[in-house]
N, C-alpha and C positions, 0 to 999 in steps of 0.2 A: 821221588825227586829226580828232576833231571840237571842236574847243577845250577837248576835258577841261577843262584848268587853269582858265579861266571858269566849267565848272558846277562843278567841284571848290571853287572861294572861293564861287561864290554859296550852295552848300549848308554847305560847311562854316561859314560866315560866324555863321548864327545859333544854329548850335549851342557852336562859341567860345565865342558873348557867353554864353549860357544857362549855359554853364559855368562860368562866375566867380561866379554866381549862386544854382547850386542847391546842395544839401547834400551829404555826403559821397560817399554811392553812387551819388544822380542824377549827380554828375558826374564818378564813375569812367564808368556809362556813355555818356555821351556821349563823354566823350575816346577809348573805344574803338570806338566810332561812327566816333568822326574815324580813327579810326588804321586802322579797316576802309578810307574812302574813302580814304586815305591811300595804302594798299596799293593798290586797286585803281588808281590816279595812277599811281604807281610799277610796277607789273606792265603798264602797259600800252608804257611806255617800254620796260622791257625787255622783253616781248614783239617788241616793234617793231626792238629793235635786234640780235636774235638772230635773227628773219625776215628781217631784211637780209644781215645775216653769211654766213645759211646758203641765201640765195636763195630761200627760203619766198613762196608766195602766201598771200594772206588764209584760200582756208580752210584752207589745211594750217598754216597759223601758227595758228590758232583751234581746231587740232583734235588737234596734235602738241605744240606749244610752250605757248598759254597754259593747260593746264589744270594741268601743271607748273608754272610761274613762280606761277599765281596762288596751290596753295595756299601753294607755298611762302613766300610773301612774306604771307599769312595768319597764320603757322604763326609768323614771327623776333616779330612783337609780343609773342606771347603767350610762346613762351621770355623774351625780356627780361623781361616780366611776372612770370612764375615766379624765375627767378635772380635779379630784383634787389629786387622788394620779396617774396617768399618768401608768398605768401597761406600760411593756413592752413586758411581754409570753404572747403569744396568750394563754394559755392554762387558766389564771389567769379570763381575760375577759370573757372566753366559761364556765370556773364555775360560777361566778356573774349571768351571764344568766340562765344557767339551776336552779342554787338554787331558783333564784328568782321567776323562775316560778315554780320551786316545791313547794317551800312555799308558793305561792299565791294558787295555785292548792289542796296543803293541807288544808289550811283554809278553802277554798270553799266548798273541798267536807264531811270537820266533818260539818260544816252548814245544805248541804244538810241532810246530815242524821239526825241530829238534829230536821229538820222543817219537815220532810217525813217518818222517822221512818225506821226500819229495817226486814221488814217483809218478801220482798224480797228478798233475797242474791243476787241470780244469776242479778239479774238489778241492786244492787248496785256496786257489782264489777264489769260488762260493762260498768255502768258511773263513778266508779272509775279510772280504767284504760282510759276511751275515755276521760275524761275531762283531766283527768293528762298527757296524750300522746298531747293533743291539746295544751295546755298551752307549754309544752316543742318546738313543731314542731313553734307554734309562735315567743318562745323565742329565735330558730333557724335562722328562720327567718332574726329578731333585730341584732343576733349577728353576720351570715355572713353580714351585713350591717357595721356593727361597725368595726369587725375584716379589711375590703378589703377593706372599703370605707372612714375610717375614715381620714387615714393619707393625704388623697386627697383631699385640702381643696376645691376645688372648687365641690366635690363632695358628700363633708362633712353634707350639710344641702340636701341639695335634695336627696340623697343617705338614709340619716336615716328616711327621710320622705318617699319614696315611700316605702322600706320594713316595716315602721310602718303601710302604710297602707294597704301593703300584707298581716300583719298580724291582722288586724284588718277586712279585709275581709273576710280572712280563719275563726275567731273566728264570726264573722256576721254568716257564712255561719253553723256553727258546732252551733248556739245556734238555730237557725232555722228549721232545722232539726231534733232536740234532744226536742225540744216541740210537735212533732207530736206526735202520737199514731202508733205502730207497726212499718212498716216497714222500713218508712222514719226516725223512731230514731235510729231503728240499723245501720243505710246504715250511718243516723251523726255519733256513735261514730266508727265504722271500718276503716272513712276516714282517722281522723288523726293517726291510728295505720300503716293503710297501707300506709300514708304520709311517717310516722317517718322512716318505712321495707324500703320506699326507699329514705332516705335520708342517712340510715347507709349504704347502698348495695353503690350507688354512692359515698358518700365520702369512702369507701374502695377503689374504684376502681380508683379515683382519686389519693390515694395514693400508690397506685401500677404501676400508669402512673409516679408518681413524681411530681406531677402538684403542691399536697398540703403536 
């Protein structure tokens, strides 16, 4: 542990206040900001407490355990989200997701830099950028699930579980890679950037068919 819970209240601190502040959907997303760091606070404990249970080291806890725990604890905001206030814009859902993974993805990476230090730029900013581009492409993932599969109930549970475990695969797959030395880290984080290049190219063109 690296005192999470200190950078957890200093980040979360000023977005709080800004939140009593701004207007409706600025401060929808910010609170899902929070509910992103939130999660990654929470995913880290129980990471920590199921690598103990099961005698795990760091990287197999890192590379077995948390890509599970974390989307999952991603994934319970935005259920409640859905079940309790019922959105009806697709667009209200697709923000929930991306904050939530932005601010799980923020959390993560002032940690890293906190436990590893700054001596590098150029590597912090490719693991800035790959870790925050992955989280996002995951949360993509969740949301065309949610968005198309939801209203279908018989496709409602098995629907959110296979793309939870798309995206629990794709995050397996980007921590794997991103603990190697050289080349097999850059090849981790380019994936989910050239993921995301073409997730925006296809849904452009998608909506130039009409389809979305």
């Amino acid at each position: 542990m690296n005192n999470i819970e200190n950078i957890f209240m200093c980040l979360a601190a000023p977005l709080l206040i800004a939140s009593t502040v701004t207007k409706e959907r600025g401060r929808r997303l910010m609170i899902f900001m929070l509910t992103g760091m939130a999660s990654c606070l929470f995913s880290s404990y129980i990471s920590t407490f199921i690598a103990a249970a099961q005698g795990a080291d760091v990287i197999s806890a890192s590379l077995e355990i948390s890509p599970f725990v974390e989307e999952i604890m991603k994934l319970f905001p935005l259920i409640f989200y859905i079940l309790v206030f019922e959105p009806t814009v697709t667009s209200d859902i697709l923000d929930a997701c991306m904050m939530t993974a932005i601010g799980f993805a923020t959390l993560e990476n002032v940690c890293f830099l906190m436990t590893n230090g700054s001596e590098d730029i150029i590597e912090l900013a490719i693991r800035g950028f790959g870790t925050g581009t992955m989280h996002v492409v995951c949360a993509s993932f969740v949301a065309f699930g949610l968005l198309h599969l939801w209203n279908r109930l018989w496709l409602r549970v098995a629907g959110t579980v296979a793309f939870l475990c798309a995206a629990t695969t794709f995050h397996g797959i980007f921590n794997v890679l991103v603990s190697q030395t050289g080349i097999p880290m850059y090849i981790g984080f380019i994936i989910p950037v050239g993921t995301m290049v073409g997730i925006l190219v296809l849904r452009k063109r998608l909506k130039l068919s009409g389809i979305i």
